[in-house]
N, CA, C and O atoms as a Tinker XYZ file with bonds, in Angstrom:
   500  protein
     1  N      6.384000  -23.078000  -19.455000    73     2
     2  CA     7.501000  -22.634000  -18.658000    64     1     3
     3  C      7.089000  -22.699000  -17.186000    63     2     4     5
     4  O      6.028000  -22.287000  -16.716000    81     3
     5  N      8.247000  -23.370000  -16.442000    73     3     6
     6  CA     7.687000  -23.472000  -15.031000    64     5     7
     7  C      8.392000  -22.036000  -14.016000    63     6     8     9
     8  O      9.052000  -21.297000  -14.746000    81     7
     9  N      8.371000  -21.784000  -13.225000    73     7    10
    10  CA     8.779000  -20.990000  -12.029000    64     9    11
    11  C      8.608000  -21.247000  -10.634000    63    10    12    13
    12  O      7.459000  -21.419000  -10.227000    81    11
    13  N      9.545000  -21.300000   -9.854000    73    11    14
    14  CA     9.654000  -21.835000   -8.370000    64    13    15
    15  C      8.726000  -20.407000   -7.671000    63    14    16    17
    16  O      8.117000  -20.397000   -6.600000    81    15
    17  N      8.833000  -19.547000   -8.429000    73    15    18
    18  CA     8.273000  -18.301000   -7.655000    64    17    19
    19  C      6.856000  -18.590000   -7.161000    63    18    20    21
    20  O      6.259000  -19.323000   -7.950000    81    19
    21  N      6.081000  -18.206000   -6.006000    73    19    22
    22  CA     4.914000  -18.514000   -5.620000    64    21    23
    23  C      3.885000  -17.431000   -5.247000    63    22    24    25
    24  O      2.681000  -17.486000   -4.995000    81    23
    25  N      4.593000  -16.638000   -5.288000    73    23    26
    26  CA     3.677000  -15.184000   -6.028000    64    25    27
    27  C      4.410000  -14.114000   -4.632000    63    26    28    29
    28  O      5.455000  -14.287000   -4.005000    81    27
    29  N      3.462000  -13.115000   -4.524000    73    27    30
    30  CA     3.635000  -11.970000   -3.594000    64    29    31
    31  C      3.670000  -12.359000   -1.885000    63    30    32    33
    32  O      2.737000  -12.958000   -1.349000    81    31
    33  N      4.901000  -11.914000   -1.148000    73    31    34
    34  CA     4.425000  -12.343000    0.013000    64    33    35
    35  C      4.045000  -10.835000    0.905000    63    34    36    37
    36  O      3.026000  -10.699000    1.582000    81    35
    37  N      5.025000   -9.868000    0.739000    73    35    38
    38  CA     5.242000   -8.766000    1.692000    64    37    39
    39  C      5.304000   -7.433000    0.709000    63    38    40    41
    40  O      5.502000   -7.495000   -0.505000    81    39
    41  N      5.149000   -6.529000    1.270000    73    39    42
    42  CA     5.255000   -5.211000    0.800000    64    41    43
    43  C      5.721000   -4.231000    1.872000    63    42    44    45
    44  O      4.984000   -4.077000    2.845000    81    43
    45  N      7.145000   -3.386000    1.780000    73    43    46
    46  CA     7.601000   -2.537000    3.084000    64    45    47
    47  C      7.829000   -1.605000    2.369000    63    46    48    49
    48  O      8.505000   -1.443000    1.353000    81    47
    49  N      6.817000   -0.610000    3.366000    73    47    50
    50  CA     7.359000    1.082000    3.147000    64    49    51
    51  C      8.133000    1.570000    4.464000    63    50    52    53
    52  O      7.780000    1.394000    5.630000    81    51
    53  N      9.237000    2.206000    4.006000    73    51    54
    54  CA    10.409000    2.840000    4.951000    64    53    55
    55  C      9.718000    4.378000    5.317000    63    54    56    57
    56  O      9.065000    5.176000    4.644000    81    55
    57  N     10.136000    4.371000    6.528000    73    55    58
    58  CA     9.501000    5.448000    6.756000    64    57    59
    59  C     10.250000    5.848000    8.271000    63    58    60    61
    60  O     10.521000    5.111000    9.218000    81    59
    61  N     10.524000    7.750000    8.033000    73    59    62
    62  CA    11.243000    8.306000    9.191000    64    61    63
    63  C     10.764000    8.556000   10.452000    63    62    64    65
    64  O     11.487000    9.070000   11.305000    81    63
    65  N      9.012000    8.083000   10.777000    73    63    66
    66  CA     8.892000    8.128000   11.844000    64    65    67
    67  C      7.611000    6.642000   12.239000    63    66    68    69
    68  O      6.431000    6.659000   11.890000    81    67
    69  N      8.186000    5.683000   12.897000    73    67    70
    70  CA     7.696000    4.539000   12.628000    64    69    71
    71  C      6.196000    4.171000   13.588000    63    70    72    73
    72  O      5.285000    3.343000   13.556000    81    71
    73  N      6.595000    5.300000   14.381000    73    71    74
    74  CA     5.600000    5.235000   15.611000    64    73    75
    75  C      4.109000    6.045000   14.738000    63    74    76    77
    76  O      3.079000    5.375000   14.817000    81    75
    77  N      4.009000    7.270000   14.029000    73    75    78
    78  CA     3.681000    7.635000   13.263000    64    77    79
    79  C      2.680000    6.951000   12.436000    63    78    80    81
    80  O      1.457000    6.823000   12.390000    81    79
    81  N      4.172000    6.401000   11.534000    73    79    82
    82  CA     3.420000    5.595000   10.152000    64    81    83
    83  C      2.813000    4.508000   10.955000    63    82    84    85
    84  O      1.717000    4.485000   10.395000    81    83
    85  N      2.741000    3.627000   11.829000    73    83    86
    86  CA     1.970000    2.721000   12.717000    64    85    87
    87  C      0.500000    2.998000   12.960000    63    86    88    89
    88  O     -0.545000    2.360000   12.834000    81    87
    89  N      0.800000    4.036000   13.303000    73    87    90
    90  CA    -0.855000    4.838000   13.783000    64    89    91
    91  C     -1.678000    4.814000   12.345000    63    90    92    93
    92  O     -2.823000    4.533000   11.991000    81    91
    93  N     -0.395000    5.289000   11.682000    73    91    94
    94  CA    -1.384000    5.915000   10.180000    64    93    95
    95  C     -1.978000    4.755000    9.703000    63    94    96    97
    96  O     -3.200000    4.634000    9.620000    81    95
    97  N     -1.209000    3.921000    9.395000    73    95    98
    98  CA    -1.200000    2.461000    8.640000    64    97    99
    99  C     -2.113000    1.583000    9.081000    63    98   100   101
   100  O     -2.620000    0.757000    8.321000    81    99
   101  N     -2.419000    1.673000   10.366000    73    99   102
   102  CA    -3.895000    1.012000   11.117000    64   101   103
   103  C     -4.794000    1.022000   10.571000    63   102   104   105
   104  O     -5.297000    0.063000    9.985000    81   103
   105  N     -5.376000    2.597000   10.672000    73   103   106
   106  CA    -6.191000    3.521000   10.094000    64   105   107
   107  C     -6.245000    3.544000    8.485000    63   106   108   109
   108  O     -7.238000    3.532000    7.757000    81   107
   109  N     -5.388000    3.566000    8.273000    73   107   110
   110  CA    -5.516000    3.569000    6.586000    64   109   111
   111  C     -6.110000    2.081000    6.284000    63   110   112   113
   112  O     -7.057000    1.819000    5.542000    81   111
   113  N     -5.199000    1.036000    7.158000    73   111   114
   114  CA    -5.885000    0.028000    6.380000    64   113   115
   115  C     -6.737000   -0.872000    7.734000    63   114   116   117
   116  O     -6.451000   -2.069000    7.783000    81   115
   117  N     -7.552000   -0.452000    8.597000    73   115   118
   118  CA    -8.271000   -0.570000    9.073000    64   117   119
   119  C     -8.074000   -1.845000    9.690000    63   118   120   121
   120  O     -8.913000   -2.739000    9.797000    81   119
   121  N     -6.546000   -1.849000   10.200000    73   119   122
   122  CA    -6.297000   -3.129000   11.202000    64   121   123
   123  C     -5.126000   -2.777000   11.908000    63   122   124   125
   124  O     -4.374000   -1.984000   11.342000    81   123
   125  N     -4.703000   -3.346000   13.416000    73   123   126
   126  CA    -3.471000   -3.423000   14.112000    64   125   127
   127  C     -2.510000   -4.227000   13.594000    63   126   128   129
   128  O     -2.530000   -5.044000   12.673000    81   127
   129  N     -1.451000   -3.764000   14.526000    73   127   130
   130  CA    -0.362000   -4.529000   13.906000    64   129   131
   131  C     -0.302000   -5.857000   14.912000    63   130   132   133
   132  O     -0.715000   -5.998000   16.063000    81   131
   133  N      0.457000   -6.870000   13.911000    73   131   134
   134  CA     0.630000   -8.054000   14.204000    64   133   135
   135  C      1.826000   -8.393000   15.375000    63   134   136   137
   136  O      1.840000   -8.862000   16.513000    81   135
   137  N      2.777000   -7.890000   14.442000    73   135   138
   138  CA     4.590000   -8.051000   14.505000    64   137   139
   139  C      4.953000   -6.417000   14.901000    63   138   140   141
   140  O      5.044000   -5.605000   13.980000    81   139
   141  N      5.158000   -5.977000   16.353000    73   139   142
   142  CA     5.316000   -4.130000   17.063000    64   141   143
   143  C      6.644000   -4.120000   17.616000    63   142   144   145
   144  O      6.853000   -4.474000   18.777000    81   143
   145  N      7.656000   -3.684000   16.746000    73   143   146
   146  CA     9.142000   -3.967000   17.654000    64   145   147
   147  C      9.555000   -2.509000   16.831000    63   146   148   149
   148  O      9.087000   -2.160000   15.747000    81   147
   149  N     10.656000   -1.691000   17.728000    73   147   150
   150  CA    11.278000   -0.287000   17.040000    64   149   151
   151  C     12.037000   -0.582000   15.587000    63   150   152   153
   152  O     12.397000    0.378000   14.905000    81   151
   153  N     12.251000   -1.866000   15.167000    73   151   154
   154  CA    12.950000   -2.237000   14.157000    64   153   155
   155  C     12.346000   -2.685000   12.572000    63   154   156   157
   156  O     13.043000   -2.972000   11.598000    81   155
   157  N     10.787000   -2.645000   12.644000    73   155   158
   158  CA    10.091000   -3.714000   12.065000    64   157   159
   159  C      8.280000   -3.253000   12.617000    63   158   160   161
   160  O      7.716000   -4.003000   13.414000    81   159
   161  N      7.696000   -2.236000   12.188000    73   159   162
   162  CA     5.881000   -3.153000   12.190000    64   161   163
   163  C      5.422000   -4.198000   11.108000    63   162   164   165
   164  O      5.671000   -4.150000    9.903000    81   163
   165  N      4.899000   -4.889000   11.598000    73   163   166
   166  CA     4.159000   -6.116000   10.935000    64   165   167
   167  C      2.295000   -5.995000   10.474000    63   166   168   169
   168  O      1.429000   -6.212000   11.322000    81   167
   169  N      2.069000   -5.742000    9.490000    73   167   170
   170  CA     0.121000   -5.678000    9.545000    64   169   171
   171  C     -0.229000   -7.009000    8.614000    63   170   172   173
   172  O      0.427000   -7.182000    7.588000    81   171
   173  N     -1.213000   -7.893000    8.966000    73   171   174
   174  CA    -1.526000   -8.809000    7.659000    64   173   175
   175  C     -2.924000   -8.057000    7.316000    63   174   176   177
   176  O     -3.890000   -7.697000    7.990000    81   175
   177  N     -2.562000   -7.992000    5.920000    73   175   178
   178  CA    -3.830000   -7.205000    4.839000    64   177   179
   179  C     -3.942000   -8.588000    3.870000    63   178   180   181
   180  O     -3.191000   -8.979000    2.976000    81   179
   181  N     -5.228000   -9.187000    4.434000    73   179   182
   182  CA    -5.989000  -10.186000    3.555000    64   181   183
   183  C     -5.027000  -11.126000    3.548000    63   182   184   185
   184  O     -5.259000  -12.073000    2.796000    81   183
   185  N     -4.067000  -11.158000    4.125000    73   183   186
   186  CA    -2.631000  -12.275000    3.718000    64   185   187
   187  C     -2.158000  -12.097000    3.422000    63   186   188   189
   188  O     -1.402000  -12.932000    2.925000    81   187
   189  N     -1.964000  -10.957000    3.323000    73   187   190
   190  CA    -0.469000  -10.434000    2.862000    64   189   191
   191  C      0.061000   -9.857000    3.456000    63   190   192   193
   192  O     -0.629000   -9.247000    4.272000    81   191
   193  N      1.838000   -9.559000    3.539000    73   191   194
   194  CA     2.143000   -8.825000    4.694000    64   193   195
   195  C      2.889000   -7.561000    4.162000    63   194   196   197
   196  O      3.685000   -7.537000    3.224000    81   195
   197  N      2.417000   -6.347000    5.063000    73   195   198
   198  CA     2.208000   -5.045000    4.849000    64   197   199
   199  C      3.759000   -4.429000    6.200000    63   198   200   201
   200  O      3.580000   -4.043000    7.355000    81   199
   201  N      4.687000   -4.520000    5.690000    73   199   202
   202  CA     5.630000   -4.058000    6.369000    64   201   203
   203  C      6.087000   -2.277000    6.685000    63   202   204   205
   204  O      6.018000   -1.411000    5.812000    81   203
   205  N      6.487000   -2.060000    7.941000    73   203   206
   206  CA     6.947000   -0.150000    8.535000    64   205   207
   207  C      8.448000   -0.720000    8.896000    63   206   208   209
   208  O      8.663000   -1.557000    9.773000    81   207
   209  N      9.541000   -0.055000    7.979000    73   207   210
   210  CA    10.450000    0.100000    8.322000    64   209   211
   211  C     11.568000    1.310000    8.555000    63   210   212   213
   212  O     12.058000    1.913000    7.600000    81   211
   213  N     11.895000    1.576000    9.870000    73   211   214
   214  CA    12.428000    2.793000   10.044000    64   213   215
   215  C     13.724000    3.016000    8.898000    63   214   216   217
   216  O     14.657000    2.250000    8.659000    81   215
   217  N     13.451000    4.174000    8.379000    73   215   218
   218  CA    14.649000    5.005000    7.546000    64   217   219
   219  C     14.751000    6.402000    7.692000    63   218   220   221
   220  O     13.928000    7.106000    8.277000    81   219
   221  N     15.706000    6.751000    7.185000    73   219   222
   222  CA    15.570000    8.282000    7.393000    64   221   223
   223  C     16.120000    9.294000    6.244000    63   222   224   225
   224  O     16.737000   10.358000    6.199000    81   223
   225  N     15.461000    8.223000    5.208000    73   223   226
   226  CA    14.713000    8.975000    3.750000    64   225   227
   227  C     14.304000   10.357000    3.612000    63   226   228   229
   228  O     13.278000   10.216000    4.279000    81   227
   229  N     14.280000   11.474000    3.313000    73   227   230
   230  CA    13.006000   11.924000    3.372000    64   229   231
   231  C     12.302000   11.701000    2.130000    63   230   232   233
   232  O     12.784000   11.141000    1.145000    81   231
   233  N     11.217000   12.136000    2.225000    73   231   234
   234  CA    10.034000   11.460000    1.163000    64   233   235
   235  C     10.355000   12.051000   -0.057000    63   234   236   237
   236  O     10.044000   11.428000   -1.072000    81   235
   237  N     11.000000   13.295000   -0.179000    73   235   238
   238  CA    11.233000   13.913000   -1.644000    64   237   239
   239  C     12.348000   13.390000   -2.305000    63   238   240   241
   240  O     12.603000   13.837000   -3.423000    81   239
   241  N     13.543000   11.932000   -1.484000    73   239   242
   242  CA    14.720000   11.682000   -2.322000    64   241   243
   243  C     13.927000   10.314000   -2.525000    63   242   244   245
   244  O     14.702000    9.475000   -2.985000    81   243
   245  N     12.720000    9.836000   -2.349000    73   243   246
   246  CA    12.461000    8.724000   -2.662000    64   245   247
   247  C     11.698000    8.400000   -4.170000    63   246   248   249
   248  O     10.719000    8.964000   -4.659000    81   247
   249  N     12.812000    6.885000   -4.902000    73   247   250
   250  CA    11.947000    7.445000   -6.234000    64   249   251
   251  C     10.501000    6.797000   -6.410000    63   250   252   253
   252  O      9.715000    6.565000   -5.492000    81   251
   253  N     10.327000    6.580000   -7.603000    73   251   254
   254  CA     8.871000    6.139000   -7.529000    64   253   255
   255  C      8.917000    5.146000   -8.943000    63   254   256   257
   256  O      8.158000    5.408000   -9.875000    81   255
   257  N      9.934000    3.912000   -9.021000    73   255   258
   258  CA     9.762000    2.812000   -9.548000    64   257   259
   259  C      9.027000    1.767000   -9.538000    63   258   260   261
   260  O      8.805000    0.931000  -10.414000    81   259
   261  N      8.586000    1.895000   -8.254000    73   259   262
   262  CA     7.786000    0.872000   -8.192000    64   261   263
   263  C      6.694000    0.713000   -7.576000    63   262   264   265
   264  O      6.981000    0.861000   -6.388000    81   263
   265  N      5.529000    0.483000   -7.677000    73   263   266
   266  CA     4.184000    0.862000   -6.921000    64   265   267
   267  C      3.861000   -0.835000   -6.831000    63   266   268   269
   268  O      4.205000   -1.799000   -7.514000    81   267
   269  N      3.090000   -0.668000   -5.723000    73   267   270
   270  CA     2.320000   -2.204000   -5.104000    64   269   271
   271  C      1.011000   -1.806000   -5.318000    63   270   272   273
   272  O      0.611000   -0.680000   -5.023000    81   271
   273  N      0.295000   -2.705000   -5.836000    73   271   274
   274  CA    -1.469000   -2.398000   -5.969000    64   273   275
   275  C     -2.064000   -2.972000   -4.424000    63   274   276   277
   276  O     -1.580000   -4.007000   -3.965000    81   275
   277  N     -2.908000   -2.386000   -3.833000    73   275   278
   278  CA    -3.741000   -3.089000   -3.164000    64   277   279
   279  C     -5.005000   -3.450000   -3.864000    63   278   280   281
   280  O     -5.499000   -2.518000   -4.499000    81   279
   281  N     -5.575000   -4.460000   -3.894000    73   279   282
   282  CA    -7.094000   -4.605000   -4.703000    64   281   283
   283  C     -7.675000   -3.886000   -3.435000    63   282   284   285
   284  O     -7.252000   -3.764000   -2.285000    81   283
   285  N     -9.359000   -3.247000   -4.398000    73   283   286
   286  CA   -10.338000   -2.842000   -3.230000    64   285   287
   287  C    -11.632000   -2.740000   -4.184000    63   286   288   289
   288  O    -11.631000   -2.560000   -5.402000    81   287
   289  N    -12.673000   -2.891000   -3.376000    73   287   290
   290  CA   -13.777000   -2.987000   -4.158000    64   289   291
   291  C    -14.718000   -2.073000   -4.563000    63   290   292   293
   292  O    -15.721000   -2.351000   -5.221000    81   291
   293  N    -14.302000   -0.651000   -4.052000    73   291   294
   294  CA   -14.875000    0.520000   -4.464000    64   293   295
   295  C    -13.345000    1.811000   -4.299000    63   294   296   297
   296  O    -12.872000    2.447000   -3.358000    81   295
   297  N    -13.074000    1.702000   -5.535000    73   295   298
   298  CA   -11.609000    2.911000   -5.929000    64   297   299
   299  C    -11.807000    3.864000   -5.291000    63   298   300   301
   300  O    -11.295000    4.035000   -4.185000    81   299
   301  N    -12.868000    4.974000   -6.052000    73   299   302
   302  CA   -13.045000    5.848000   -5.602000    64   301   303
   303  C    -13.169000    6.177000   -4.349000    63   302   304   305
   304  O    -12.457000    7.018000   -3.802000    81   303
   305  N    -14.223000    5.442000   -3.710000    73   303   306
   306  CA   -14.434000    5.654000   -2.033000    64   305   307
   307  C    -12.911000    5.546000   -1.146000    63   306   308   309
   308  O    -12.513000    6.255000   -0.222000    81   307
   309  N    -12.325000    4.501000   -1.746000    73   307   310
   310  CA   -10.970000    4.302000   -0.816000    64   309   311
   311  C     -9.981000    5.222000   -1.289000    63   310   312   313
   312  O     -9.215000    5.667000   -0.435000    81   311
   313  N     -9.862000    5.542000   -2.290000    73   311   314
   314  CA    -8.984000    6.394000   -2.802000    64   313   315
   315  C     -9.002000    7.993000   -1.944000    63   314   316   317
   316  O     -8.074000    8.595000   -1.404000    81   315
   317  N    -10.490000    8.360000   -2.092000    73   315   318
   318  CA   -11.090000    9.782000   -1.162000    64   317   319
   319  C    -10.617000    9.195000    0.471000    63   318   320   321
   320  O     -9.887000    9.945000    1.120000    81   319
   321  N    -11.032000    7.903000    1.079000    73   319   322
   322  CA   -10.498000    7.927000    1.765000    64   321   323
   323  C     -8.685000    7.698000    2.558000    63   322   324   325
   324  O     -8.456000    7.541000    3.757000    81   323
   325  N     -7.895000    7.739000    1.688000    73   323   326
   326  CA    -6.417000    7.945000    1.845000    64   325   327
   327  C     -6.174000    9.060000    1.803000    63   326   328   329
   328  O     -5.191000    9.578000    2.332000    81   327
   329  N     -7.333000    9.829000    0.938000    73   327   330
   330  CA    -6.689000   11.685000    0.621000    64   329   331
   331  C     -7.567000   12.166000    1.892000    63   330   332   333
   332  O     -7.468000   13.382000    1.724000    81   331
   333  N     -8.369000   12.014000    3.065000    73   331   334
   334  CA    -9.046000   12.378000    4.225000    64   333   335
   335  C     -8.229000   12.115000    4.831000    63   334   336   337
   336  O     -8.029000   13.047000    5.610000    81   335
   337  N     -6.927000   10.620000    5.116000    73   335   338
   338  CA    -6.003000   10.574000    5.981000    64   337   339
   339  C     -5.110000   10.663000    5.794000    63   338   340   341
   340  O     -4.313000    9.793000    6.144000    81   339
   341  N     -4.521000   12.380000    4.771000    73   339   342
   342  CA    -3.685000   13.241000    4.614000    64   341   343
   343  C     -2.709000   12.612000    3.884000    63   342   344   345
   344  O     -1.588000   13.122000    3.849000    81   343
   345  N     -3.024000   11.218000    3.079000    73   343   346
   346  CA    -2.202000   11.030000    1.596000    64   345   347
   347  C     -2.172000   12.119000    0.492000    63   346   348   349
   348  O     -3.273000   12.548000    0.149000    81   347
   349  N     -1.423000   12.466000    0.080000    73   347   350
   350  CA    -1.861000   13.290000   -1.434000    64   349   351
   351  C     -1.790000   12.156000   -2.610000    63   350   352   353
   352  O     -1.170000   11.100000   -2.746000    81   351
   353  N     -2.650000   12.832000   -3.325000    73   351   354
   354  CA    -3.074000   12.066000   -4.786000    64   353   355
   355  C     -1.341000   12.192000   -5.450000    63   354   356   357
   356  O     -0.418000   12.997000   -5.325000    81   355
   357  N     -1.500000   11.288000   -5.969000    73   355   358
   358  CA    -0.304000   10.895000   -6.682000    64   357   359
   359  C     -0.906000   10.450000   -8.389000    63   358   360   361
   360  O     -0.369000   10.930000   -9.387000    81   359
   361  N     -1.754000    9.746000   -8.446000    73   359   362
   362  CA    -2.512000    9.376000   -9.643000    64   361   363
   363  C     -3.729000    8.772000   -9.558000    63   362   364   365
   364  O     -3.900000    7.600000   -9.221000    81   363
   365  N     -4.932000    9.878000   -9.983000    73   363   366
   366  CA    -6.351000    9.683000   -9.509000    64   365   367
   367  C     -7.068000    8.860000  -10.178000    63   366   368   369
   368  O     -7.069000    9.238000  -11.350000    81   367
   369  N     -7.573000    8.093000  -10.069000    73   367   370
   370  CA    -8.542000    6.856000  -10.164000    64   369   371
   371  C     -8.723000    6.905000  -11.967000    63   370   372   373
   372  O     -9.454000    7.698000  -12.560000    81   371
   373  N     -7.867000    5.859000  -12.605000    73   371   374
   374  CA    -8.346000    6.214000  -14.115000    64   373   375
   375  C     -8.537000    4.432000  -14.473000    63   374   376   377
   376  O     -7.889000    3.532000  -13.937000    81   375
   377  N     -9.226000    4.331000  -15.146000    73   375   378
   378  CA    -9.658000    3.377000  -15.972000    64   377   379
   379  C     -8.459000    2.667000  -17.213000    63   378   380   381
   380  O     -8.482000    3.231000  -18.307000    81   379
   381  N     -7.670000    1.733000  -17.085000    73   379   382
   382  CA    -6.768000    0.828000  -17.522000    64   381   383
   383  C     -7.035000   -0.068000  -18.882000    63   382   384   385
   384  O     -6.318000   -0.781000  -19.583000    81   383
   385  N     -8.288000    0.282000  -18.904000    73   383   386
   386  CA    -8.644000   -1.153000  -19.838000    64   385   387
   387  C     -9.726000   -2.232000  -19.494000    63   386   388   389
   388  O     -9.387000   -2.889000  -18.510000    81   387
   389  N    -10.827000   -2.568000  -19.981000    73   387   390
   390  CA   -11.980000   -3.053000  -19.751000    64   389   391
   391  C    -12.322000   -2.572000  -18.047000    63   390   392   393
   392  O    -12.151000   -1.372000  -17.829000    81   391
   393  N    -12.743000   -3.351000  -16.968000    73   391   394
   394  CA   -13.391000   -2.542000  -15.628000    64   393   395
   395  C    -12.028000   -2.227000  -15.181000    63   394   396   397
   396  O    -12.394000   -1.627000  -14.170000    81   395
   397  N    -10.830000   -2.159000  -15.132000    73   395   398
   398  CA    -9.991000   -2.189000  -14.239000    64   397   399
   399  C     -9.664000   -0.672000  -14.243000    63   398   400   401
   400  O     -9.852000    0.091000  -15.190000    81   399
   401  N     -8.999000   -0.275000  -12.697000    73   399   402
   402  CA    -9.202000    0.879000  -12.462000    64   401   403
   403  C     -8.037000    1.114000  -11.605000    63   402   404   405
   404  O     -7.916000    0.303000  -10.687000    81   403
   405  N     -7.179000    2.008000  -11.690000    73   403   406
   406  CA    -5.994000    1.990000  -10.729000    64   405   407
   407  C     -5.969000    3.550000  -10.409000    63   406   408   409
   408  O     -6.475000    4.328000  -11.217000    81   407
   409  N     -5.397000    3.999000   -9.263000    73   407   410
   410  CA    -4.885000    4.854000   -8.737000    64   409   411
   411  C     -3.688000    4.712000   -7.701000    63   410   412   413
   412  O     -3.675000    3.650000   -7.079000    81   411
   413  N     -2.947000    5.386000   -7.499000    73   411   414
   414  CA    -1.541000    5.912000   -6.597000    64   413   415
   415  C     -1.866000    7.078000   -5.850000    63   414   416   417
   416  O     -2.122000    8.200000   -6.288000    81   415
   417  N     -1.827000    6.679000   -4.660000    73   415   418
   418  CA    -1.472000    7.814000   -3.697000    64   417   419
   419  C     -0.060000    8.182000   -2.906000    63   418   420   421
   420  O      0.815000    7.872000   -3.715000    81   419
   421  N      0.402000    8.554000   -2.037000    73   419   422
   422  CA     1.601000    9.038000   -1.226000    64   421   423
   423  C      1.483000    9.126000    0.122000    63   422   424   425
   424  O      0.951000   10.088000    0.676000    81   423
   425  N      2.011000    8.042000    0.781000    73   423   426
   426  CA     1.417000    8.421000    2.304000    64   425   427
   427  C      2.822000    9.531000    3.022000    63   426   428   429
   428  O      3.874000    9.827000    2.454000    81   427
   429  N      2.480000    9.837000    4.043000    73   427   430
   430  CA     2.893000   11.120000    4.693000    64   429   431
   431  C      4.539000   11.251000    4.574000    63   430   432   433
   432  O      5.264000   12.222000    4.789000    81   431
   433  N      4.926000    9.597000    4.053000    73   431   434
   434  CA     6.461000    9.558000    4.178000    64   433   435
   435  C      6.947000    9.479000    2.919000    63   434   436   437
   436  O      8.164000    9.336000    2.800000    81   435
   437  N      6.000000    9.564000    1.564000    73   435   438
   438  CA     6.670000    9.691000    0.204000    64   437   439
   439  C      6.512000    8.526000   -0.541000    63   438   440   441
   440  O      6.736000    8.455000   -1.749000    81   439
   441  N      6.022000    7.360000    0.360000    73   439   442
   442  CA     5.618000    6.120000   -0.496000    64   441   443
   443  C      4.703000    5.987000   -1.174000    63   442   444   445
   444  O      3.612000    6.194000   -0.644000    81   443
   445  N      4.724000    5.708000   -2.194000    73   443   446
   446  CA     3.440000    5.426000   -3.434000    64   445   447
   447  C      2.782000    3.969000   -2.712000    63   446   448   449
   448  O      3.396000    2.948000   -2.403000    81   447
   449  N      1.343000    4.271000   -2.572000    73   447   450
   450  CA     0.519000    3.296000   -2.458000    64   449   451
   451  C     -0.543000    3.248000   -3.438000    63   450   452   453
   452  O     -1.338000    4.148000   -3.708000    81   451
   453  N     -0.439000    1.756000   -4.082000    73   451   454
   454  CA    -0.902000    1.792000   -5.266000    64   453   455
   455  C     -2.723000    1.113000   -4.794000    63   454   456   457
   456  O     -3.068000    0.577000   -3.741000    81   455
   457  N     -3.250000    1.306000   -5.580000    73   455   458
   458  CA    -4.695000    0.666000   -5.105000    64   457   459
   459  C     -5.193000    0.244000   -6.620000    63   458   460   461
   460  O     -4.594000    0.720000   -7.584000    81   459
   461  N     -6.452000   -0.780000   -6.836000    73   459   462
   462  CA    -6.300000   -1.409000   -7.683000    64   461   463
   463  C     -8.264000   -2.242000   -7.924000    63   462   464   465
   464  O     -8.790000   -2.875000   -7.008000    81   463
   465  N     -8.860000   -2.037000   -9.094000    73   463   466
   466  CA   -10.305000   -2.483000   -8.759000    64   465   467
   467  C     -9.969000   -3.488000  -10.099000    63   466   468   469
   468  O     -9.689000   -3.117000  -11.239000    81   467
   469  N    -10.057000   -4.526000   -9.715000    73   467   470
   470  CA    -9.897000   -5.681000  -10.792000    64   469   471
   471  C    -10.837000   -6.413000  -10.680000    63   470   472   473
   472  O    -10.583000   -7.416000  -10.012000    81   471
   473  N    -12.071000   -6.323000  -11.144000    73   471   474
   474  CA   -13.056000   -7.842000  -11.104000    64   473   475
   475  C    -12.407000   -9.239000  -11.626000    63   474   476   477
   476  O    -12.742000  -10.377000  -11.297000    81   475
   477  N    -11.403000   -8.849000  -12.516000    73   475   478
   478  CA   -11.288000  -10.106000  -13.058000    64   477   479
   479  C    -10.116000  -11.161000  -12.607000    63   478   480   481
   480  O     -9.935000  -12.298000  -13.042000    81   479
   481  N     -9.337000  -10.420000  -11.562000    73   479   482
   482  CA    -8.376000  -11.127000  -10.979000    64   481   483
   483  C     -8.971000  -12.030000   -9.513000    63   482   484   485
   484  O     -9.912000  -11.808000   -8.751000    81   483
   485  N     -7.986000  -13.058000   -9.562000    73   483   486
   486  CA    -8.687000  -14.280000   -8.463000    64   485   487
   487  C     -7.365000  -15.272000   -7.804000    63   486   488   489
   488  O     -6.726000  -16.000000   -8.564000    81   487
   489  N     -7.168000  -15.228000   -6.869000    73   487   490
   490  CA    -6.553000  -15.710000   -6.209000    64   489   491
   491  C     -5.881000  -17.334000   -6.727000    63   490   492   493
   492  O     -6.661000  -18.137000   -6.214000    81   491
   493  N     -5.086000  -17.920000   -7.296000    73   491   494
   494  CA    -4.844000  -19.636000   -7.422000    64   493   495
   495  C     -5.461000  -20.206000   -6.220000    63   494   496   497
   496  O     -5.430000  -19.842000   -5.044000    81   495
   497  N     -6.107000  -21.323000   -6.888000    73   495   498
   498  CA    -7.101000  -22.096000   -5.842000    64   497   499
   499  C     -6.196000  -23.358000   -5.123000    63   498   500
   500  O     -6.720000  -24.096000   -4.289000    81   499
């Protein structure tokens, strides 16, 4: 079976204070933004693009269908570090099935950020 689809490009969390989640989102993922306009932040994480879009949600009417993994190469350490930059645990670091290892956190605006230790996943060459 074929598919035109070409995999993941972007991931956007809405969020009620954009100037805020900007700062946070640096810091959390340990880079500036690309794309800085009141309508739209832009971050590329490894190539992928990591979108801040203003809403005015609050975090408790938001549901939680759908989580984005980030891969990372030590869970735990990154995981402790999202809950140091005032994420709360959402779902703590558990073991999936052979090494793989997932956890969910919540950043300050109610979005589930998913994180993800997969040795066995690899990019199409």
């Amino acid at each position: 079976m074929s598919t035109s689809l070409i995999g993941l490009r972007t991931v956007i969390y809405k969020v009620t204070d954009i100037n805020a989640a900007k700062a946070w989102y640096a810091e959390a993922f340990n880079t500036e933004p690309y794309f800085d306009e009141p309508f739209y932040v832009g971050f590329n994480i490894a190539g992928y693009e990591l979108g801040l879009q203003p809403d005015e949600t609050l975090p408790e009417a938001k549901g939680e269908s759908v989580a984005t993994y980030w891969g990372v190469n030590d869970i735990e350490t990154e995981f402790n570090r999202f809950i140091n930059l005032g994420a709360t645990a959402h779902e703590v670091p558990e073991n999936v099935g052979g090494e793989i290892v997932t956890a969910t956190v919540k950043d300050l605006w109610g979005n589930v950020i998913g994180l993800i230790y997969n040795p066995e996943f690899s990019l199409p060459a």
